[in-house]
VOZA-164668 format. One line per 8 residues: their letters; for each residue y negated, z negated, x of N, C-alpha, C. Coordinates in steps of 0.2 Angstrom, whole numbers, always signed. Each point is the difference from the previous one (the first is absolute). Layout:
VOZA-164668
A	Y,Z,X,Y,Z,X,Y,Z,X  ...
This chain:
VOZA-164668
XXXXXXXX	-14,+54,+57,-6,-2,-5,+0,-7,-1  +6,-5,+0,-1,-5,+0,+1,-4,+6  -4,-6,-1,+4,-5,+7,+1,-8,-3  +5,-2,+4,+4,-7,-4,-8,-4,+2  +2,-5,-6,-8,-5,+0,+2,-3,+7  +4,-2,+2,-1,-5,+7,-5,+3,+6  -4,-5,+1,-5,+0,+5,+1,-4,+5  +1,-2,+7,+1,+0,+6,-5,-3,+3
XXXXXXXX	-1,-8,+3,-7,+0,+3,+2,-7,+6  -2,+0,+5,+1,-5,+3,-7,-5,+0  +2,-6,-1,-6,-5,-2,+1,-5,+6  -6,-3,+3,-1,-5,+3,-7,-4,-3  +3,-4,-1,-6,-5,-4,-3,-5,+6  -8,+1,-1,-4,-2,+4,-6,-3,-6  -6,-1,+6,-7,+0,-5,-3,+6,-2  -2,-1,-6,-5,+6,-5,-5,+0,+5
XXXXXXXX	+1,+7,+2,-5,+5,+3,-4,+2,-5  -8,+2,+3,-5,+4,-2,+1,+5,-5  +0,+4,-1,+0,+9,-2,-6,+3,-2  +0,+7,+1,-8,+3,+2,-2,+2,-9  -3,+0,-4,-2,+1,-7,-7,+3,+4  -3,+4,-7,-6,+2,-4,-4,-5,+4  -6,+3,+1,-5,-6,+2,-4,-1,-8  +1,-7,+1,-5,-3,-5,+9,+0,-6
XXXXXXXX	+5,+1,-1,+3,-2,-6,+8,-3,+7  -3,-7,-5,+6,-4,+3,+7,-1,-5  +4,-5,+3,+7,+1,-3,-1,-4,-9  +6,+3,-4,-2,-1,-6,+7,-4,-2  -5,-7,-3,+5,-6,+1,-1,-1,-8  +0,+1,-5,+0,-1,-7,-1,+7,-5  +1,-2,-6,-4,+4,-4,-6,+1,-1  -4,+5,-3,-7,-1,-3,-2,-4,-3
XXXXXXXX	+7,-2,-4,+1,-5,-6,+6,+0,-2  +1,-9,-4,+5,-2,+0,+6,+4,-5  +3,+2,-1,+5,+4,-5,+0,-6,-7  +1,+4,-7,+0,-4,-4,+6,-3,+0  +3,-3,-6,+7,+0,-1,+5,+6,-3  -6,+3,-2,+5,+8,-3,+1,+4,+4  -4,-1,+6,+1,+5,+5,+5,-1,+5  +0,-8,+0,+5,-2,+3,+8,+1,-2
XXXXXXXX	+0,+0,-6,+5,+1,-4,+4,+4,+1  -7,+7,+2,+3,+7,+0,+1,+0,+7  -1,-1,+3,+0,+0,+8,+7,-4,+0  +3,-4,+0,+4,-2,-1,+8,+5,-3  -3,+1,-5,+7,+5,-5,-1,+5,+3  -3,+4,+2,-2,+8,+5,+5,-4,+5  +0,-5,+6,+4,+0,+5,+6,-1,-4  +2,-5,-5,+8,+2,-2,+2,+4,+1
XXXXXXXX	-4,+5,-5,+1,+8,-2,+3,+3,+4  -4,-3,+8,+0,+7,+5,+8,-1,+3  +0,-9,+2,+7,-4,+1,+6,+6,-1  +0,-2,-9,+6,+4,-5,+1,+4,+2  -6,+6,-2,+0,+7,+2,-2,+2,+8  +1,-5,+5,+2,+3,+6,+9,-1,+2  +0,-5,-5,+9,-3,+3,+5,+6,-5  -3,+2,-6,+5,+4,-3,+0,+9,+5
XXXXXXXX	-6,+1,+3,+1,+5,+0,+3,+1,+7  -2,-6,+4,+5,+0,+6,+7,-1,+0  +2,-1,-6,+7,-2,-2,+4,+7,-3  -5,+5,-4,+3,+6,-1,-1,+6,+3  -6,-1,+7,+0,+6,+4,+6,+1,+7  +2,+3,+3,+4,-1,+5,-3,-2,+5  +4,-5,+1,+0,-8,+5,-4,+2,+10  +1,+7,+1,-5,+3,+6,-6,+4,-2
XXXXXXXX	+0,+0,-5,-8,+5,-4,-6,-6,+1  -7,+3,+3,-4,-7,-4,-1,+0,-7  -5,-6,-2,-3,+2,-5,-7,-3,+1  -5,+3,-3,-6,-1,+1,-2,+1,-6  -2,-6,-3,-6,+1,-9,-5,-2,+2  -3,+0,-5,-8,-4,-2,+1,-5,-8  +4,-4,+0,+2,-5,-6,-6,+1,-3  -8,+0,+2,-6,-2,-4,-1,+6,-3
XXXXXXXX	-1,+3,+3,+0,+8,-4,+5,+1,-5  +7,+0,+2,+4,+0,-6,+1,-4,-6  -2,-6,+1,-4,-5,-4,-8,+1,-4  -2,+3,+2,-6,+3,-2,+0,+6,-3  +4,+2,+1,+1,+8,-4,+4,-3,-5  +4,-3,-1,+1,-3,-6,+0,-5,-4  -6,-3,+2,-6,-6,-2,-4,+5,-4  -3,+6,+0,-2,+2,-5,+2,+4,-6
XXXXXXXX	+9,+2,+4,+3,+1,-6,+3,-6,-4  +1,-4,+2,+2,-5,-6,-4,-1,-6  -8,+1,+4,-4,-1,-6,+0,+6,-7  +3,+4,+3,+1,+4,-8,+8,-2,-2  +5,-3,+0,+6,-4,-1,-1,-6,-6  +4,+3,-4,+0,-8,-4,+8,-2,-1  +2,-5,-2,+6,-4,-5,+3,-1,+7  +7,+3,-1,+6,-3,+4,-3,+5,+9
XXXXXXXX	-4,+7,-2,-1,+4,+6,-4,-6,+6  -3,-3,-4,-7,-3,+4,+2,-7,+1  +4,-1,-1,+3,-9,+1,+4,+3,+8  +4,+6,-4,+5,+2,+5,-3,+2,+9  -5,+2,-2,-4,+3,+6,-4,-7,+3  -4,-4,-2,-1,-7,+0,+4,-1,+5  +7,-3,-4,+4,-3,+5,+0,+4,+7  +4,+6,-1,+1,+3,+5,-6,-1,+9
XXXXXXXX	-5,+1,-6,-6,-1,+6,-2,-7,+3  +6,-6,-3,-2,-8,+1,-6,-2,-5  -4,+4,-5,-5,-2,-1,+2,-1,-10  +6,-4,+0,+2,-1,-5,-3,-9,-2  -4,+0,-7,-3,-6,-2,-7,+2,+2  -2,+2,+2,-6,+2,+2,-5,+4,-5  -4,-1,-5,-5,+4,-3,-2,+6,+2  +0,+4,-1,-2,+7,+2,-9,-1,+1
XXXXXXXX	-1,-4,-3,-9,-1,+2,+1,-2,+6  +3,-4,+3,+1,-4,+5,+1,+3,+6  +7,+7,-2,+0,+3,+6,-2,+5,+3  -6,+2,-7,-4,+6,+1,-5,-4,+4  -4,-5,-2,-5,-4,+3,+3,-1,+7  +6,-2,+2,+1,-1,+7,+1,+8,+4  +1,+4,-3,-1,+7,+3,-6,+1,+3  -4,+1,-6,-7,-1,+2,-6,-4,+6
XXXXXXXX	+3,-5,-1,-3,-3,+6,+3,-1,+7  +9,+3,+0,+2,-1,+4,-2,+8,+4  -2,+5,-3,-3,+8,+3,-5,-2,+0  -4,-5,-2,-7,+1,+2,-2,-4,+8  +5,-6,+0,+2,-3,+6,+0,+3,+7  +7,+4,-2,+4,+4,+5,-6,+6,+3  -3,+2,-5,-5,+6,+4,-6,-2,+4  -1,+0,+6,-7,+2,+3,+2,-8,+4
XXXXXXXX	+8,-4,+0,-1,-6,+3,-2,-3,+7  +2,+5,+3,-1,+1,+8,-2,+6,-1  -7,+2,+6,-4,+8,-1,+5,+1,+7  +3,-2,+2,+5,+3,+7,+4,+3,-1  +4,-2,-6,+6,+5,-4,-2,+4,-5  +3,+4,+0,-3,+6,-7,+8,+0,-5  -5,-3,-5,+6,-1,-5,-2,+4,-8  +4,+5,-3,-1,+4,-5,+4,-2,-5
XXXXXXXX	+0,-2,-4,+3,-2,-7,-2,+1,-6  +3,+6,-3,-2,+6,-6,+5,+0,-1  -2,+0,-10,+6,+2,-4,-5,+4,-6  +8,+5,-1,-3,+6,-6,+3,+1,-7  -3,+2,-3,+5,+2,-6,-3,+7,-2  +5,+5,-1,+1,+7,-2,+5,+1,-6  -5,+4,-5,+5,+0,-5,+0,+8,-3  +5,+2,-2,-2,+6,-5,-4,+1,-3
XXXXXXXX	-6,+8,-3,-1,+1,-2,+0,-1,-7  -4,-2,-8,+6,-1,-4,+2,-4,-1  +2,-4,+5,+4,-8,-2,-6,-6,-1  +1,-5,-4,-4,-4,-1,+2,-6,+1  -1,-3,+6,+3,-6,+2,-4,-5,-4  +3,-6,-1,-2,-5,-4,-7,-3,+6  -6,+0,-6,-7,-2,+5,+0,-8,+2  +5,-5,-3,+0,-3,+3,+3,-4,+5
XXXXXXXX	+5,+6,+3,+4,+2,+6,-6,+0,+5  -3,+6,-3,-4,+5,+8,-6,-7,-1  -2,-4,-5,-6,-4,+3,+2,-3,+6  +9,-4,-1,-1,-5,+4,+1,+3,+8  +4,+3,-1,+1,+6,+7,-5,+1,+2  -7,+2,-2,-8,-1,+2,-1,-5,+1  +0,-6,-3,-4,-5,+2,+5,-4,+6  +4,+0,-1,+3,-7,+5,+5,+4,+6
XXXXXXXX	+2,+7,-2,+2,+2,+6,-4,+5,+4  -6,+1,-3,-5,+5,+4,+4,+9,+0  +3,-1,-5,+3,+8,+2,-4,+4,-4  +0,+8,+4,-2,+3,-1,+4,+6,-7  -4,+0,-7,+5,+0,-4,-2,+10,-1  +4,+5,-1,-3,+9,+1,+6,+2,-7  -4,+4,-5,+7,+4,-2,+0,+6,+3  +4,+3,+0,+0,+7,+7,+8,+5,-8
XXXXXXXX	-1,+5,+2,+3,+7,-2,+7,+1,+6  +5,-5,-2,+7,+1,+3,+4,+5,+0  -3,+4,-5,+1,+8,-1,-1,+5,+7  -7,-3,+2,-2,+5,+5,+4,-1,+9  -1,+5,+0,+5,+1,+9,-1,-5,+4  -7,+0,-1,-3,-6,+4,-2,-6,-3  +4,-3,-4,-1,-5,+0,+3,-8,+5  +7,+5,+1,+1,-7,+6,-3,+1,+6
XXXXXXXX	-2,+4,+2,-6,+0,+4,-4,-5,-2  -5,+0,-5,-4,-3,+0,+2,-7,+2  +5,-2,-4,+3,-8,+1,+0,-1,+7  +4,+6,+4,+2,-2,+6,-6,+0,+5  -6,+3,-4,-7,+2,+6,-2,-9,+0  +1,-4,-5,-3,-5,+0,+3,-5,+2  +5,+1,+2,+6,-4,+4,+0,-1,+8  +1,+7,+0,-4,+3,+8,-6,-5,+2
XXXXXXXX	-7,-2,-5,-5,+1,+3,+0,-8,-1  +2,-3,-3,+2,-9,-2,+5,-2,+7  +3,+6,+3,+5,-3,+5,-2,+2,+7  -6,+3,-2,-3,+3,+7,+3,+6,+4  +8,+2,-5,+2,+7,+5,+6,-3,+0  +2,-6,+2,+6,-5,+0,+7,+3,-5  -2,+1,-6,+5,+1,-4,-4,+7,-5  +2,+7,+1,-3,+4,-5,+2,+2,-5
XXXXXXXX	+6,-3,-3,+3,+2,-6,+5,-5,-4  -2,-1,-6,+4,-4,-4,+3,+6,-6  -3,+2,-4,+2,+4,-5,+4,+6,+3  +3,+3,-4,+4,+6,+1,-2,+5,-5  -1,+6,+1,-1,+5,-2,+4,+6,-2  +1,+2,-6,-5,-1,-7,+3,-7,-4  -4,-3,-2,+1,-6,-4,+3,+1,-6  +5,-3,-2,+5,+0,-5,-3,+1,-6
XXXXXXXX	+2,+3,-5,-4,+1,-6,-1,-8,-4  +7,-4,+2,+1,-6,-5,-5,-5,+4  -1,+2,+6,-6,-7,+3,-6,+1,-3  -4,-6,-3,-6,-3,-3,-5,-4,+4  +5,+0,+6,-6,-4,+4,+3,-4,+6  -5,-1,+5,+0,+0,+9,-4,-9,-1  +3,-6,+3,-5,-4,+1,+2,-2,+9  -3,+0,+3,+0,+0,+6,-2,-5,+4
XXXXXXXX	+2,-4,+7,-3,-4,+3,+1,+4,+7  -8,-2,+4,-1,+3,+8,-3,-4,+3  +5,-4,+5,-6,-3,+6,+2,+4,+6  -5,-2,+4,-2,+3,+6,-2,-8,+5  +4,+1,+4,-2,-6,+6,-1,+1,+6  -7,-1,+6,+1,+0,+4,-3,-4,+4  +2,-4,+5,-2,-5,+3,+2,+0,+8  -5,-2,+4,+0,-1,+6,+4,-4,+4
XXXXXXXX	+5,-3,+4,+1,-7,+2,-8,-2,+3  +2,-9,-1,-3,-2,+3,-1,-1,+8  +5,+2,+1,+1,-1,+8,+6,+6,+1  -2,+9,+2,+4,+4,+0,+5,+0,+6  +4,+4,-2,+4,+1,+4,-4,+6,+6  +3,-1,+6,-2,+4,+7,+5,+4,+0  -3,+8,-1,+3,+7,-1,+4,+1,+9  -3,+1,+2,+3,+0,+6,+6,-5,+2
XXXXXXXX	+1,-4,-3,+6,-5,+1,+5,+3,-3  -1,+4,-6,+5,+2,-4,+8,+6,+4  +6,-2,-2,+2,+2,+3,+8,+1,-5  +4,+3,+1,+6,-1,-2,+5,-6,-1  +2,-2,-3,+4,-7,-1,+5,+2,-5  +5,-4,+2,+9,-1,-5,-3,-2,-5  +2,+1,-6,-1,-3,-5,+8,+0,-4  +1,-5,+0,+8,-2,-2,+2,+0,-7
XXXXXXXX	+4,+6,-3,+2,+0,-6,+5,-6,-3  -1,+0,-9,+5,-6,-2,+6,+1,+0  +4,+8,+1,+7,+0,+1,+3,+0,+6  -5,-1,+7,+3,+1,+6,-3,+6,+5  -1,-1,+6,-3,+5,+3,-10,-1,-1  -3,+5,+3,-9,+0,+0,+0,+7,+0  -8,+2,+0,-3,+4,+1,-5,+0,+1  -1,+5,+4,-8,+0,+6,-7,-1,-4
XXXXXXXX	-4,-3,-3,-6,-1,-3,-10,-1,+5  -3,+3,-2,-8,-1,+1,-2,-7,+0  +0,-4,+4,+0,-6,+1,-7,-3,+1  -4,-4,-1,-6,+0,+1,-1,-10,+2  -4,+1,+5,+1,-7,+2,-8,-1,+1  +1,-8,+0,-9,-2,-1,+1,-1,+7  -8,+1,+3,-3,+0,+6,+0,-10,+3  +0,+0,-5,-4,-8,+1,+3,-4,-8
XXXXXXXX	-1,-8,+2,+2,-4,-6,-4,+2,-7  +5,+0,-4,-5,+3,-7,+0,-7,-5  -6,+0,-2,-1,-8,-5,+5,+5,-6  +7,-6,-4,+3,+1,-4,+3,-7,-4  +1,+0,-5,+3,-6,-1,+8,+1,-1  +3,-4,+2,+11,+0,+1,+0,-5,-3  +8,+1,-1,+4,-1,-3,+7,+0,+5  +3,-4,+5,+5,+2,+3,+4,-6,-1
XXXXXXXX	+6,+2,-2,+5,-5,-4,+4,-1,+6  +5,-5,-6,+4,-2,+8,+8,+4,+0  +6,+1,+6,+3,+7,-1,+4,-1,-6  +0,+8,-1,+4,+2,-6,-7,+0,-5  -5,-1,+1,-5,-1,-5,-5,+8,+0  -7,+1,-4,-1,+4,-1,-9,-1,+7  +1,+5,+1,-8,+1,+6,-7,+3,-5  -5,-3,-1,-4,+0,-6,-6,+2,+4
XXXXXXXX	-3,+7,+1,-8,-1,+3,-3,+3,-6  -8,-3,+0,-6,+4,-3,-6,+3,+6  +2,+7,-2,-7,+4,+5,-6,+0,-5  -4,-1,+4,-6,+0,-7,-5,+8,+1  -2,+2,-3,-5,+5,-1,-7,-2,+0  -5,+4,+3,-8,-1,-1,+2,-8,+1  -3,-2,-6,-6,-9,+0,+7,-3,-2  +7,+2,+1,+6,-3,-3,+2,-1,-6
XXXXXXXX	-6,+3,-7,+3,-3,-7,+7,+6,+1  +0,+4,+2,+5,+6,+0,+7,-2,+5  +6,+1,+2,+3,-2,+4,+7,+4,-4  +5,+2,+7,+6,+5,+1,+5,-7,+2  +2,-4,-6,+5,-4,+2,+7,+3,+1  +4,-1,+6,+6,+0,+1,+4,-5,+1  +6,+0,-3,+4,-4,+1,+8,+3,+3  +3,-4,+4,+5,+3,+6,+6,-3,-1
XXXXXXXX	+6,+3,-2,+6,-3,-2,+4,-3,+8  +3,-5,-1,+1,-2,+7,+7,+7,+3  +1,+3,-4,+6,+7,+2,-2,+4,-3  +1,+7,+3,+0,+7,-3,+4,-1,-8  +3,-1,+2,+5,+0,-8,-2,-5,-4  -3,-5,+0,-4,-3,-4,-5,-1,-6  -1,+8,+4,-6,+4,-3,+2,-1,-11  +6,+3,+0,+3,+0,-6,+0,-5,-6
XXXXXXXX	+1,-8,+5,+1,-4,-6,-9,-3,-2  -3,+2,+5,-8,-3,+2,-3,+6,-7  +0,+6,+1,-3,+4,-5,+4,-3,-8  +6,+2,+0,+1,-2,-7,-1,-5,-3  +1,-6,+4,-1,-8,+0,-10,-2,+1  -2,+3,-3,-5,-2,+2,-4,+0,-3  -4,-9,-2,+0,-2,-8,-8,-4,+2  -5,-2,-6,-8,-2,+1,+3,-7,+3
XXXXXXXX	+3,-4,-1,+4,-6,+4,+0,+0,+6  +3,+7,+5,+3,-1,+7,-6,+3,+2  -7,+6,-5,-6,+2,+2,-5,-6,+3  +1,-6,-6,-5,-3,+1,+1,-6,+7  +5,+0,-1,+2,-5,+6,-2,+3,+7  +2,+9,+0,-3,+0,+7,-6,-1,+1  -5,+3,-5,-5,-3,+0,-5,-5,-1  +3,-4,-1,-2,-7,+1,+3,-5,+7
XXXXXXXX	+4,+5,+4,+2,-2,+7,-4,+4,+4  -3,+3,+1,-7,+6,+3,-3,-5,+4  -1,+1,+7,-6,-5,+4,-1,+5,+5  -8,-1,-1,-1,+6,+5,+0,-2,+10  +1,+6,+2,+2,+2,+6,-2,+5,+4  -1,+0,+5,+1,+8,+5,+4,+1,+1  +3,+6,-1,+6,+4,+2,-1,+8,+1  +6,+0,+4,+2,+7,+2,+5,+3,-3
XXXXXXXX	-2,+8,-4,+4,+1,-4,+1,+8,+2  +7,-1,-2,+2,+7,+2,+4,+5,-6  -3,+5,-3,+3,+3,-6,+0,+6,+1  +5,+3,-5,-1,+7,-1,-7,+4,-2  -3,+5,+0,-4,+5,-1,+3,+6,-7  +1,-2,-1,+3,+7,-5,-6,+0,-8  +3,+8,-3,-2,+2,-7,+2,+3,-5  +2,-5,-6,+4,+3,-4,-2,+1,-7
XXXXXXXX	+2,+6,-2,-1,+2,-6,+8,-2,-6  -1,-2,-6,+5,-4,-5,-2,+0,-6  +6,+4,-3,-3,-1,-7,+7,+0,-4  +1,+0,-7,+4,-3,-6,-1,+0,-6  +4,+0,-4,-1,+2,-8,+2,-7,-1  -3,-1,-4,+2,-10,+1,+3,-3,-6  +2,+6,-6,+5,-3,-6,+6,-4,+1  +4,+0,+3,+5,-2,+2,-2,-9,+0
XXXXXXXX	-3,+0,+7,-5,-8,+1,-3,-1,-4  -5,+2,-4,-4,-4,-5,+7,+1,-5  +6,+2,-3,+4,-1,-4,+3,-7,+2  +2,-1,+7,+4,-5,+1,-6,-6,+0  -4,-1,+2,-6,-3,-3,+1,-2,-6  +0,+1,-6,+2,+0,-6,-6,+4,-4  -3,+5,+2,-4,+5,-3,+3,+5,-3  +6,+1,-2,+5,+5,-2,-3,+2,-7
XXXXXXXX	-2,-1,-2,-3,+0,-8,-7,+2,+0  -4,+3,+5,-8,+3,+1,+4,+7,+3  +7,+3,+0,-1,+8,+1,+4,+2,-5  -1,+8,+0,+2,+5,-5,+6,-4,-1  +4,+2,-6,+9,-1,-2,+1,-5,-3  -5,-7,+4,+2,-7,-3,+1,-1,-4  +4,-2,-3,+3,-7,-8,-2,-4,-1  -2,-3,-2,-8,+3,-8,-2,+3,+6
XXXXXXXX	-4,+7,-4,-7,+3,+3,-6,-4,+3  -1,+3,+5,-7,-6,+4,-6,+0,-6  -2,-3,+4,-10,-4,-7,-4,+3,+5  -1,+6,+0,-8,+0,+2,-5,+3,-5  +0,-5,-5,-2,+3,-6,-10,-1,+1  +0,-4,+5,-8,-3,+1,-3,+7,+7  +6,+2,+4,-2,+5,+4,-1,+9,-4  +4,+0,-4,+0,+6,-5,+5,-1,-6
XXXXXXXX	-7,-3,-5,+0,+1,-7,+5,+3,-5  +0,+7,+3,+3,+4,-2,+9,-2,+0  +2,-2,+5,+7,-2,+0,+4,+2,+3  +5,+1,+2,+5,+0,+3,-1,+1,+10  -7,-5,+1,+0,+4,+8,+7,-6,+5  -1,+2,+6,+7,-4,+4,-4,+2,+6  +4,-4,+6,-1,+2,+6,+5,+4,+1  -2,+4,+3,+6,+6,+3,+3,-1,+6
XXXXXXXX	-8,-4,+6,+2,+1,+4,-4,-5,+6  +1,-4,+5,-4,-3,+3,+2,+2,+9  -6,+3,+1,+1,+3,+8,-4,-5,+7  +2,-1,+3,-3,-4,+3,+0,+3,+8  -6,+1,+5,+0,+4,+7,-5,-4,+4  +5,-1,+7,-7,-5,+2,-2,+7,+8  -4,-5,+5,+1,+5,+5,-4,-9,+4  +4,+0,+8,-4,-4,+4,+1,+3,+8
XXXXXXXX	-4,-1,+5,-2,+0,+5,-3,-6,+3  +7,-1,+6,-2,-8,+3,-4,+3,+8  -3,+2,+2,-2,+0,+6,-4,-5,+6  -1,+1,+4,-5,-4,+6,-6,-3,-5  -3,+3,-3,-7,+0,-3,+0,-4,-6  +5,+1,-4,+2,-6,-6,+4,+5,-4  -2,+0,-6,+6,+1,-6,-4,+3,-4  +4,+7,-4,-4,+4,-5,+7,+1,-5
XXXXXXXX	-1,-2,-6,+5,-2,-6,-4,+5,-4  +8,+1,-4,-5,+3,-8,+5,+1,-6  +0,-2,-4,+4,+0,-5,-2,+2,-6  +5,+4,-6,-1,+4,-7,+4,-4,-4  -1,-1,-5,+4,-1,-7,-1,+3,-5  +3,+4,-2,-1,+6,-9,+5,-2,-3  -2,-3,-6,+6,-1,-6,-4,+6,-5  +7,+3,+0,+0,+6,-6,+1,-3,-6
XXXXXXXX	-3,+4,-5,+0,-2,-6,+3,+6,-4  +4,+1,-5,+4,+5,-1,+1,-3,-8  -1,+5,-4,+4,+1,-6,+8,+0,-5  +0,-3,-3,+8,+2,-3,+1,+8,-3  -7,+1,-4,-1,+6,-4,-5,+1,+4  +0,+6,+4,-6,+4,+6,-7,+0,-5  -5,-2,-1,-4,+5,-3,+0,+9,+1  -2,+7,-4,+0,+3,+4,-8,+4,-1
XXXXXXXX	-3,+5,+1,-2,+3,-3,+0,+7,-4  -2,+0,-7,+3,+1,-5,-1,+9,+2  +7,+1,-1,-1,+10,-2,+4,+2,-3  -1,+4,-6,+3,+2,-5,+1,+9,+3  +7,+0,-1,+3,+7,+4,+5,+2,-8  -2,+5,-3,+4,+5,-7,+2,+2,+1  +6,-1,+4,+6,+7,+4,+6,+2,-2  +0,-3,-7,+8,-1,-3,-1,+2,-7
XXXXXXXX	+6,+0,-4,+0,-1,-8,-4,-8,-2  -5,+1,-5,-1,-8,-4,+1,+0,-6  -5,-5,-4,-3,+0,-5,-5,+0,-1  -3,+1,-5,-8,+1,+0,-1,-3,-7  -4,-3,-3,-2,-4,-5,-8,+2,-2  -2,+0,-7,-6,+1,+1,-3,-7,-6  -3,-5,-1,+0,-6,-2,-7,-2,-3  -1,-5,-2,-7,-5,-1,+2,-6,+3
XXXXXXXX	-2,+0,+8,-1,-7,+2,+1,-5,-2  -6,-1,-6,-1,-7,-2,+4,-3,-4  +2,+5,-6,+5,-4,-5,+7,+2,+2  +1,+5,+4,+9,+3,+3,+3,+4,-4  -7,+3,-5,+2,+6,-2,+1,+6,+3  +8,+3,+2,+2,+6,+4,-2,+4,-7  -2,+6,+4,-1,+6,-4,+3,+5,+3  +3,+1,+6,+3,+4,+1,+5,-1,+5
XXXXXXXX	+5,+0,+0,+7,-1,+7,+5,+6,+2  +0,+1,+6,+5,+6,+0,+3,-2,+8  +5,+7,+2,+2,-2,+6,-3,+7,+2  +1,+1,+6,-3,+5,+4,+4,+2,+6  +4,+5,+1,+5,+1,+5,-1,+5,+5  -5,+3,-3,+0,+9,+4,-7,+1,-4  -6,-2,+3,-6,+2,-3,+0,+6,+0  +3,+6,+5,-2,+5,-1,+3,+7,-6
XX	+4,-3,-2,+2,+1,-7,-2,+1,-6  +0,+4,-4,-6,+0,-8,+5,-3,-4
């Protein structure tokens, strides 16, 4: 189900060749418009974020498993829960996300612009970026929660009947349909009595190369494990020189290319350990410092590239990592109790639980991604629905409410006795 992140390609740098596009949409060399500085800000702490929370989870998965996330989603599924966090809960989560010092105006406004950006940038890729919130029946989340979650994450806000069989259906019919089929389920059925609420993030990505791979070329090839020894893999090879920009270091260094999609704002960057076994210190060692520098070493070229073809589905409960993050104090048990007193009022909610499922497909034709975020919301004291069951010995009292006048008390053991 999984495959190691290392990808395989043989490069020949030449001159930038043509590639066939859409007639009438040419390559996309800018934004629509310039990013503010809070956007930038955010766009910036989101890569930290993804940095951290890629090296910590590489660090605790086993060392031949892949892993495959969507940092922005998991960032974004709890960019809207911060917003009901306050005190030590909401500095704590801050940090953890890099976006400590930062206004919460600031980084809700950078949310906002940066989704509104992100959707409809290239019409050649198809890109889905939806967030929800689901809450119980009954529960009354704080309204100045759900406005912001409306306005600056675009999420779709439903209370829905937790009680009912079908409720995590319903969650999961709209996860299905935000992911195109990619990922049908997030929620488990039947939903705990003590969860209070579902806030979810789902993208969908699909994008073309700009110059595909020739299927008929494709064929099997070694792919070289990091303990020693290979295995036979779907190997896909371009027909002809593909415009890309590289990055090829000198030996012992790291091999850097970017494939771009459609009009190029989109791009499948790989980078290449100069040995199988160096895959290890590259993942965990791998910081917005050592990002940016390959990126700013990028010149573009033609090349010949040769990769795996594979599809892997990957998922994880992600407490652990967001704890070592220093989030530890946003779930159930924590000392002092979490603050989500601006999410429910009421008091006592926590996170129970943060799930995270992506799915990708590298083929001839391009790449089809999709990733889930659901951070659970869960209570310390469940609410329940009330039902009164008289199946024992009681007491019975007969009184005046208003002053606390009992007029009459007795015990009752055996009603059916005179």
């Amino acid at each position: 189900m999984r495959m190691t992140t290392r990808l395989f390609f043989i490069l020949a740098a030449t001159a930038t060749v043509a590639c066939s596009r859409e007639p009438g949409l040419g390559p996309i060399t800018q934004l629509p418009r310039d990013l503010t500085a809070g956007e930038r800000q955010l766009v910036a702490a989101n890569n930290r974020f993804a940095f951290a929370f890629f090296g910590a989870l590489a660090r605790q998965q086993p060392a031949d498993d892949n892993v495959f996330v969507s940092p922005v989603s998991v960032a974004m599924a709890l960019g809207m829960t911060v917003n009901g966090a306050g005190g030590a809960t909401r500095d704590a989560m801050l940090a953890a996300l890099q976006l400590g010092g930062l206004p919460m105006a600031e980084v809700n406004a950078g949310y906002r612009g940066v989704i509104d950006l992100l959707r409809g940038l290239d019409p050649r890729v198809a890109l889905t970026l939806a967030n929800s919130i689901w809450y119980r029946n009954g529960v009354q989340p704080g309204q100045g929660f759900l406005d912001d979650t409306r306005t600056y994450f675009d999420a779709d806000v439903r209370a829905l009947d937790f009680s009912s069989p079908t409720a995590a259906q319903t969650i999961n019919d709209w996860v299905n349909a935000q992911t195109n089929g990619k990922i049908p389920r997030i929620v488990d059925s039947p939903i705990p009595d003590s969860v209070i609420m579902y806030l979810i993030n789902a993208i969908y990505f699909k994008g073309t190369w700009a110059q595909q791979f020739d299927p008929a070329l494709t064929r099997s090839a070694p792919f070289n494990l990091r303990g020693g020894g290979s295995v036979a893999v779907p190997t896909m090879v371009h027909g002809d020189k593909a415009p890309a920009r590289v990055h090829v270091g000198a030996p012992g260094d790291v091999t850097v290319v970017d494939l771009p999609y459609g009009g190029g704002a989109w791009a499948m960057t790989i980078v290449l350990p100069p040995s199988a076994s160096g895959i290890d210190s590259l993942a965990s060692g791998l910081t917005q410092a050592r990002w940016d520098g390959w990126m700013a070493s990028l010149d573009s070229a033609g090349v010949f590239v040769t990769m795996p073809k594979f599809t892997l589905r990957w998922e994880l409960e992600l407490k652990d990592v967001l704890a070592t993050l220093g989030m530890g104090n946003a779930f159930c048990g924590a000392v002092p109790e979490p603050d989500f007193s601006r999410l429910y009022p009421a008091g006592g909610a926590c996170i129970t639980k943060v799930k995270h499922k992506t799915f990708v497909d590298v083929n001839e034709e391009g790449t089809v991604a999709a990733a889930v975020t659901s951070v659970e919301i869960g209570v310390t004291s469940a609410p329940q629905e009330l039902r009164i069951v008289v199946d024992r010995p009681f007491l019975v009292a007969i009184r005046e409410r208003l002053s606390g006048t009992i007029l009459f008390l007795g015990r009752v053991t055996n009603p059916a006795a005179n």
